[in-house]
C-alpha positions in Angstrom: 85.2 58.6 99.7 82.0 57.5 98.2 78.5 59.1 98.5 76.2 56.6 100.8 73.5 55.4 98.1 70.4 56.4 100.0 71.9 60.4 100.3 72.4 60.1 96.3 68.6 58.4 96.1 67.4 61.2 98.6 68.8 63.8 96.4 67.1 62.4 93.2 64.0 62.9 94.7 64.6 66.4 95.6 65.5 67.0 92.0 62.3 65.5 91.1 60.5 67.3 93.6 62.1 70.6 92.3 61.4 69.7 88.8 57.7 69.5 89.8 57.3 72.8 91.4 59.3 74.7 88.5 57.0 73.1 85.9 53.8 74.2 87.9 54.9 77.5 88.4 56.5 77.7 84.5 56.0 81.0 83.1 56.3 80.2 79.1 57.5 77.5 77.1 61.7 77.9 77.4 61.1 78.6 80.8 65.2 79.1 82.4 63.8 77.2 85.8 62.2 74.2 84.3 65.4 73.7 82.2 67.7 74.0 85.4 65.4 71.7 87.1 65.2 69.3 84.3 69.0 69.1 84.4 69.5 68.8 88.2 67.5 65.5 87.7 69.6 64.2 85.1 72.8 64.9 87.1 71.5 63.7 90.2 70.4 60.3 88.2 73.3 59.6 87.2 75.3 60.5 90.7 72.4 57.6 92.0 73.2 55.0 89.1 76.9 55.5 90.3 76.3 54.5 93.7 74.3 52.3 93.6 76.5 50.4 91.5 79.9 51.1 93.0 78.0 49.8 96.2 75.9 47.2 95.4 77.1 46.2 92.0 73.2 47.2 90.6 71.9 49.2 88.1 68.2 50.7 87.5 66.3 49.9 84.4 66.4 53.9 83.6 68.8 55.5 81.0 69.0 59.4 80.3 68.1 60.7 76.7 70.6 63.1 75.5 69.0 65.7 73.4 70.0 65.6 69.6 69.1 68.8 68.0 71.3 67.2 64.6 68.8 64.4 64.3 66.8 66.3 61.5 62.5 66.4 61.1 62.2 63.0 62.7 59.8 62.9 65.2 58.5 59.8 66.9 55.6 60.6 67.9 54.3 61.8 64.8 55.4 58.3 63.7 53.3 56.2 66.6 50.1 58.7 65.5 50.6 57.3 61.9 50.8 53.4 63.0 47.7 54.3 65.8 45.8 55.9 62.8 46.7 52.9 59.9 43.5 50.8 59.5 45.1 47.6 59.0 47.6 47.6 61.6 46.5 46.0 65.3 43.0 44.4 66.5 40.8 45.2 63.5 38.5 48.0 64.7 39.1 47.5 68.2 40.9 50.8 68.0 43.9 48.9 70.3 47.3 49.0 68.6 48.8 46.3 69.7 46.0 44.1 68.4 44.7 42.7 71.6 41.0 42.8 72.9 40.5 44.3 76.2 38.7 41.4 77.2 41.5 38.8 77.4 
């Protein structure tokens, strides 16, 4: 017997929803709640994707990031500060990266 997609849906936002109350009431950085909450989402995403395409045959545009503690020192965002901090990349002094004026 298969889970009706909207209870799976339901249940998604209800991890969200949870997610949201243990991040507002986190008390420190590891915080034991926010990580349980954080998980429930990603299991109840992935209950939802299943559903949803054992029933409909559709898929969301949403994929779950497993977290790769062997990936070394590399750290993205530390790379998207460098390009957003290069001179010559993007609009020249517009201080956009992707080298468009706000005006068009």
């Amino acid at each position: 017997m298969s889970i009706d997609p909207r209870v799976a849906l339901q249940s998604l936002v209800t991890a969200f929803e949870e997610h949201l109350a243990a991040a507002a009431a986190r008390r420190g950085e590891k915080d034991p709640m926010v990580e349980s909450a954080y998980l429930a989402i990603a299991d109840a995403f992935e209950v939802y994707e299943e559903v949803l395409y054992d029933a409909y045959g559709e898929v969301t545009p949403l994929e779950i990031y497993e977290d790769d503690e062997d990936e070394g020192d590399y750290d993205e965002v530390d790379e998207v500060d460098e390009v957003l901090e290069d001179p010559g990349s993007g609009d020249q002094g517009n201080g956009n990266p992707l080298g468009r004026s706000a005006n068009r």
